[in-house]
Structure formats: structure tokens, C-alpha cells
C-alpha positions in Angstrom: 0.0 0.0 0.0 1.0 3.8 -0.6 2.4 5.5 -3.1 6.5 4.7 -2.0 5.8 1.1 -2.5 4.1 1.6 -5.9 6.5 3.2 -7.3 9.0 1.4 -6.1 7.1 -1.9 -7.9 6.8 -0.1 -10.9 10.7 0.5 -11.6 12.1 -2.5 -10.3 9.6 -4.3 -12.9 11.1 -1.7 -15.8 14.7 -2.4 -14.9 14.8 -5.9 -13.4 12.1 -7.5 -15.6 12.1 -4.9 -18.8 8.1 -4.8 -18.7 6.9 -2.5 -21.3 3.6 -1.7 -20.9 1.5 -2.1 -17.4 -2.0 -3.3 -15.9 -2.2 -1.9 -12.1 -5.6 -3.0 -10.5 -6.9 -3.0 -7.4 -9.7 -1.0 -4.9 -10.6 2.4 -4.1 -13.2 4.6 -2.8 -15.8 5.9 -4.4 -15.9 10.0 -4.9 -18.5 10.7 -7.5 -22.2 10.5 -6.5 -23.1 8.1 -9.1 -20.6 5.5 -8.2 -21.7 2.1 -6.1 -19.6 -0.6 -4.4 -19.0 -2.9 -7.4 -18.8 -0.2 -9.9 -15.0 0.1 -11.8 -13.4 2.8 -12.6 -10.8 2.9 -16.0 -8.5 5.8 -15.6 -8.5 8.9 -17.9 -6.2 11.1 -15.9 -4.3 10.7 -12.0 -3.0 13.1 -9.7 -1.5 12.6 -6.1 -3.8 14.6 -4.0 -1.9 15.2 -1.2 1.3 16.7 -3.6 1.7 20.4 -2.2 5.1 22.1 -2.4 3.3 25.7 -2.8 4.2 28.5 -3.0 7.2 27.3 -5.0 5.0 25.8 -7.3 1.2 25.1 -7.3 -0.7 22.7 -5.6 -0.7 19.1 -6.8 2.1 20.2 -9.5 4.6 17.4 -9.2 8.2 18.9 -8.5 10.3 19.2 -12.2 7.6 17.5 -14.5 5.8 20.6 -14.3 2.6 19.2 -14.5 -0.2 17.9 -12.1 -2.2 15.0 -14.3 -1.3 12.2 -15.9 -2.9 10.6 -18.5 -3.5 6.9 -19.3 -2.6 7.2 -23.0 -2.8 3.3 -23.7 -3.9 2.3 -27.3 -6.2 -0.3 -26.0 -8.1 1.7 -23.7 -11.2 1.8 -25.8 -10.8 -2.1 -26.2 -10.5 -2.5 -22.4 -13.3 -0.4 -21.4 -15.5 -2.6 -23.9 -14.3 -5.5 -22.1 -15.0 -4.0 -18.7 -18.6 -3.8 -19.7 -19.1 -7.0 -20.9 -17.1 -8.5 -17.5 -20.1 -6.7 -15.6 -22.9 -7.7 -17.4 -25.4 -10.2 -15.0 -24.5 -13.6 -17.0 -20.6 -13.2 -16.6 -21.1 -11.7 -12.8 -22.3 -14.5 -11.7 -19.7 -16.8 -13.8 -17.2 -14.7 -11.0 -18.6 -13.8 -7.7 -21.0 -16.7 -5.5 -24.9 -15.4 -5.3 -24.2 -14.8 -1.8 -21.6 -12.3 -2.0 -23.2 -10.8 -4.9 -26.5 -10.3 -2.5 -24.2 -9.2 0.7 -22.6 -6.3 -0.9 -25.8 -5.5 -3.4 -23.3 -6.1 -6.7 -27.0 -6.2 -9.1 -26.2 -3.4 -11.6 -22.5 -2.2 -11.5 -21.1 -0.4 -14.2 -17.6 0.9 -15.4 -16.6 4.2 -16.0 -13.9 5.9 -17.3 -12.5 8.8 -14.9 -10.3 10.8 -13.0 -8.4 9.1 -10.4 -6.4 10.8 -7.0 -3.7 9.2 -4.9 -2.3 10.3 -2.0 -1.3 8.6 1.6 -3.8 7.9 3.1 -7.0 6.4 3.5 -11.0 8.8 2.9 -12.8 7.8 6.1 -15.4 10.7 6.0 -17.7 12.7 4.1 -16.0 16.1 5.3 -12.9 14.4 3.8 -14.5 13.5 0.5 -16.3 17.2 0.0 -13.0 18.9 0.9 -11.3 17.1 -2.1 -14.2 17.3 -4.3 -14.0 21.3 -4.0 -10.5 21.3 -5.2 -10.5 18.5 -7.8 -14.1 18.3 -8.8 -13.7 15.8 -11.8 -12.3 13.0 -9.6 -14.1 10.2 -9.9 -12.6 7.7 -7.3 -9.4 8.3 -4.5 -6.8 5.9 -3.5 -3.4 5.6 -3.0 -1.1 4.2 -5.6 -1.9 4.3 -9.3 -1.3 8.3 -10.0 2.3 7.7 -8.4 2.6 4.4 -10.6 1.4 6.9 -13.4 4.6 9.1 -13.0 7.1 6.6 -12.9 5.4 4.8 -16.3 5.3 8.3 -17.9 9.1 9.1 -16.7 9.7 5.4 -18.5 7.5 6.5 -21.0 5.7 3.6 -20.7 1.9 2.9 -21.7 -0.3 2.1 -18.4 -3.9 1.2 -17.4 -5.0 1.8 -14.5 -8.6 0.0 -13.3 -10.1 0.2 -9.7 -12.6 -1.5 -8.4 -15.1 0.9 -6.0 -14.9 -1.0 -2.2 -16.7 1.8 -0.3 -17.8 5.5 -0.6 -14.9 7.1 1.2 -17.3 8.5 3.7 -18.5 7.7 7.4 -21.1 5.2 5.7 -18.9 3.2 4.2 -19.1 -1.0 4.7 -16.8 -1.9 8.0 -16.4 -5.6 6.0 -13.4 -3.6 3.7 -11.2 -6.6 4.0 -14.2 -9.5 3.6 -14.8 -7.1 0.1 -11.1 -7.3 -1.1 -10.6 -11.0 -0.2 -14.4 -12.2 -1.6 -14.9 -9.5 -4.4 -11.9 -7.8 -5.7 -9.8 -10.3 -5.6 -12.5 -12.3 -8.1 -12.5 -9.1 -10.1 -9.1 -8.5 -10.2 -8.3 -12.1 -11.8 -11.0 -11.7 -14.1 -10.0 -8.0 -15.3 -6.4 -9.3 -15.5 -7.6 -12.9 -17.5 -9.2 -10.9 -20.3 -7.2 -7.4 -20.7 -4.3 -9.2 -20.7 -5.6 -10.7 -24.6 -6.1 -7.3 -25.8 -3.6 -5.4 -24.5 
């Protein structure tokens, strides 16, 4: 977890392994309104949140890239959102996840969308937390805290990158206390599933 051992990940894999492209998956919580536990989220853009060296330079800048976003520029991305949807629809749902944890976390209609994602270090616990970061980066979709730090280090590589998260919670005081019955029984499931079929299109 965290952004340090992301990115740490990430370039060992470039230099030790010479990967050239990369899949990160994995969960995060939900910031948009219209997003659900169960819902995915395909990134268009990351930032790291909590970056702030003002007033050298401005908030959420990163230090010598001189910019703040990062975009997932992959060719497949199209491809892999298709594949999202059809991973979701109710006939291949229940090919992954049991009816009963389907019915315990109310997985009936998610969707996939594709969004803006922020990372930083540390973990959205309340709503005051999620409308605080909502006033300063309205377009985020879901929070975390790795992929927009696994971003940099593929676009310093210059490396293509997807990045897909699966919404656990609503990053709010109403979120599920069962966070680590979710990732074992759902996103786990997901995550072998997403990985099974991107990796044929990628």
C-alpha cells in the first residue's frame, strides 16, 4: 500500500524485468455520487492529491515534471473499457462472484466508467474528507493511493499504463466496515478476471 511502495514496484519491474507496458488493479473509494460498491473505474487522468510544495509551485504540481495530471494514453483503452462492460454484465457476474456475496454487498447493476483518479497517503474515512477534495478537484471520480504515483514513474519510462479500480466503499462515514471481507471475496475475483481478459487485448 501507498504511493513509496508503488512506485518502487513499478521500476524494479522496468529495470529488473524490462516490462513494457503495465495493468495496475486493485480497490478504491468511491468520490462521484453516481458510483456504487462494485462499480470500476478505467482511468483517464491521475493526480496525487496530497502533492503540495506551494508557494514554489502550485498545488498538486509534481516537482520538475511541471505538470499535475497524468494521462492513461494506452492504445487499447477503448478495447479494455468494452471489455470491462461486458465483465459486468449479469450472466458473466455471476460466472465470477458466489450469489451470496453478490447479495451481501448488493453487486446487481455495476457499471464501469472511465475517470479521474487521485492518490495520496492515506485512506477517505469521511464525508467532510470526500467534499474537501471534491472542491479542489471536482472531476475525480474515485481516491486511492497508488496508481497516480505508478502513473509518473510509467510516464518518466515512458511507458503505456492502465490503471482499473474497483469501487470497495464511498470514502465516507457510511462506508461498509467488512473492507477486508470485500477485497478477499470481491476484488480479488474481479481482479483475476479483469487481468484474464485485458491481458488478450492489451
Amino acid at each position: 500500500w501507498g504511493k513509496v511502495a508503488a512506485a518502487t514496484t513499478v521500476a524494479t519491474m522496468i529495470q529488473r524485468y524490462g516490462v513494457t507496458e503495465l495493468l495496475f488493479t486493485g480497490v478504491a473509494g468511491g468520490i462521484g455520487t453516481d458510483l456504487h460498491i462494485g462499480d470500476i473505474v478505467l482511468a483517464e487522468r491521475l493526480i496525487q492529491h496530497d502533492m503540495d510544495a506551494r508557494p514554489i509551485i502550485p498545488r498538486f504540481e509534481v516537482p520538475l515534471l511541471g505538470q499535475s495530471f497524468f494521462y492513461s494514453r494506452h492504445a487499447a483503452k477503448e478495447k479494455v473499457f468494452s471489455c470491462l462492460q461486458d465483465m459486468l454484465e449479469k450472466k458473466s457476474m455471476h460466472e465470477i462472484l458466489s450469489e451470496d456475496s453478490i447479495q451481501r454487498f448488493s453487486l446487481h447493476q455495476p457499471k464501469v466508467i472511465i475517470g479521474d483518479i487521485a492518490s495520496g497517503d492515506r485512506f477517505f474515512a469521511s464525508g467532510d474528507e470526500k467534499e474537501n477534495l471534491k472542491k479542489y478537484l471536482p472531476s475525480i471520480a474515485c481516491v486511492e493511493m497508488e496508481g497516480a504515483a505508478v502513473a509518473q514513474v510509467c510516464f518518466e519510462h515512458g511507458l503505456p499504463f492502465l490503471v482499473v479500480r474497483i469501487i470497495s466503499d464511498t470514502a465516507s462515514d457510511d462506508s461498509p466496515a467488512d473492507f477486508k471481507s470485500f477485497v478477499r471475496d470481491i476484488a480479488t475475483a474481479y481482479s483475476r478476471e479483469i487481468i484474464d481478459r485485458v491481458m488478450n487485448i492489451m
